[in-house]
C-alpha positions in Angstrom: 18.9 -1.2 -2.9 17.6 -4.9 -2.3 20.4 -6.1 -2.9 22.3 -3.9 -0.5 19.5 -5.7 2.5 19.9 -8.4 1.5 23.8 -8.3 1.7 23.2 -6.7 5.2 21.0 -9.8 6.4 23.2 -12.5 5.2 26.1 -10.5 7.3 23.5 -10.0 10.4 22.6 -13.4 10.7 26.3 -14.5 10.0 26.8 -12.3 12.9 23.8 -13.7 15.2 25.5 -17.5 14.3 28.9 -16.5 15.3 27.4 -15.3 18.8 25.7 -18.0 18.9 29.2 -20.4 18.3 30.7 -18.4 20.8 28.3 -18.6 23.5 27.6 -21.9 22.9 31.6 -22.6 23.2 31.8 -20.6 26.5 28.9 -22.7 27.6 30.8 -25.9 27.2 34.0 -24.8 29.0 32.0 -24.3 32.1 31.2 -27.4 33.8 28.3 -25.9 35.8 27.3 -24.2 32.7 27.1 -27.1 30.6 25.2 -29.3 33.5 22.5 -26.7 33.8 22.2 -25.9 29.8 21.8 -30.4 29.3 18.6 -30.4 32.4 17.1 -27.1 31.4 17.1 -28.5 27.2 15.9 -31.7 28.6 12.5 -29.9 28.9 10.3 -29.8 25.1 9.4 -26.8 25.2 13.1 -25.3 26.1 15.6 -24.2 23.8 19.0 -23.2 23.5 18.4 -19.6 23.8 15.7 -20.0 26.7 18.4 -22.5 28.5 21.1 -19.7 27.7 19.4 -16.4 29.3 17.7 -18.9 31.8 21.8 -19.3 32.9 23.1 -15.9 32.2 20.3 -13.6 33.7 19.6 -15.8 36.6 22.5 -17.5 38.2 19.8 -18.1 41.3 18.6 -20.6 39.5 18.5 -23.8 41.7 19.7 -21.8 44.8 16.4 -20.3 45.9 12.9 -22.1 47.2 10.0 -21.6 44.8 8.5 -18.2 45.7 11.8 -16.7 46.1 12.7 -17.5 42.4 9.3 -16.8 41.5 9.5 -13.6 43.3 12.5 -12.5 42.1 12.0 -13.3 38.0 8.6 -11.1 38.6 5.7 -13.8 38.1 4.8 -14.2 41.6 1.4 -12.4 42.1 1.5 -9.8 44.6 -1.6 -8.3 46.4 -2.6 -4.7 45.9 -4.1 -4.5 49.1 -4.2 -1.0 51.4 -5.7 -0.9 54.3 -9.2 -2.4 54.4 -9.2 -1.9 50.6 -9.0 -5.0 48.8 -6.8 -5.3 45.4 -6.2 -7.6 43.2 -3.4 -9.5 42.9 -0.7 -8.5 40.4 2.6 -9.8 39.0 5.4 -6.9 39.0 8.6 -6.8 37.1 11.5 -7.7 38.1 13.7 -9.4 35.7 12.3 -8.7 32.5 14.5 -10.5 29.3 14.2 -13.7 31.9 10.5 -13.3 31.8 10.5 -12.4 28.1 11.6 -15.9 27.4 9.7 -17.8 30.5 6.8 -16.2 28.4 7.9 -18.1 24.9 8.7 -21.3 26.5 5.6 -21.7 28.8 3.9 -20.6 25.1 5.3 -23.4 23.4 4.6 -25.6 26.9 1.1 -24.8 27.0 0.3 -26.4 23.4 2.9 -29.2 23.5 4.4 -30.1 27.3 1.2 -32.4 28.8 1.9 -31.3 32.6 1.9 -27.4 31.4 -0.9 -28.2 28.9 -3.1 -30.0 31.5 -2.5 -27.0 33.6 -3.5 -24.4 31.5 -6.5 -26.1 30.2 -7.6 -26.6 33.7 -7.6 -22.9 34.7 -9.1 -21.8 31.3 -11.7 -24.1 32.4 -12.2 -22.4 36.3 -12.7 -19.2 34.6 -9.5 -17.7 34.3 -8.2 -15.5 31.4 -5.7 -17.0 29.1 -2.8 -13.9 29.9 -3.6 -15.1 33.6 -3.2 -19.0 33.0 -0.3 -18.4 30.7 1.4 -16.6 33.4 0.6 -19.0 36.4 1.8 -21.7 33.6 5.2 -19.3 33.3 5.7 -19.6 36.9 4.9 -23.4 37.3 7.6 -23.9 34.2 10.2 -22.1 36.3 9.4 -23.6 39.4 10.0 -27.1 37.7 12.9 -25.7 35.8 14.4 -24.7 39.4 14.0 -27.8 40.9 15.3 -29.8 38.1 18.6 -27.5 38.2 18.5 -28.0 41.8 18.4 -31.5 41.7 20.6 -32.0 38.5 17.6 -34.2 37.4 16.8 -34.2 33.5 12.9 -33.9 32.3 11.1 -37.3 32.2 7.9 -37.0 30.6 4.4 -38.8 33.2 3.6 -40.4 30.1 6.6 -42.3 29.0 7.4 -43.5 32.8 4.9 -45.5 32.9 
């Protein structure tokens, strides 16, 4: 039997690589594509497949201002307010594999990127919870990520410009 899994793995993640190829090959023969997957890897703490569903699941990117993309990926807070009862403010879904990801990257950007890092830390330090910095921290992530793909402007890191 284990050697029946383990058969099936090595063909699964033979599988997963040849995806991977392909996509990766499709990627290339589209210029846009290709221009958008170089900025967005530019970034540490962004990957191929981050880059990839970044391109696929939201061909907005670049288009739109910063609350519009931020509204539309679903890490925009939104007030729960009715009437003259106050709520609190809220992120809703929208798209969710896009935010699945955002949420691994800014992750990752909140140990290792120093902007994000800085960031976080910051509103861990006002008093915020760490599932409420982490998301601001997804949001400011996109909101670079946008502009950089807007401006077809690679990642340069504060403290190497100096």
């Amino acid at each position: 039997m284990r050697d029946r899994i383990a058969t099936h793995l090595t063909w699964l993640e033979a599988e997963l690589q040849a995806w991977d190829d392909e996509l990766r090959q499709f990627s290339n023969q589209n210029p846009t594509w290709h221009a958008a997957d170089e900025v967005l890897q530019s970034v540490p703490s962004v990957g191929s497949i981050t880059a990839m569903t970044l391109i696929a699941e939201l061909p907005e990117l670049g288009q739109l201002d910063r609350q519009e993309i931020a509204t539309l990926v679903g890490v925009a807070p939104m007030n729960r307010d009715s009437g003259c009862k106050l709520g609190n403010y809220r992120t809703q879904g929208r798209r969710a594999r896009v935010r699945s990801v955002l949420y691994m990257a800014a992750l990752s950007a909140s140990r290792f990127t120093p902007i994000i890092r800085a960031f976080y830390e910051n509103l861990v330090k006002r008093g915020k919870e760490h599932k409420v910095a982490l998301t601001a921290c997804m949001r400011k992530l996109l909101v670079i990520l946008n502009t950089m793909v807007k401006n077809k402007t690679p990642w340069r890191d504060a403290g190497k410009t100096a």
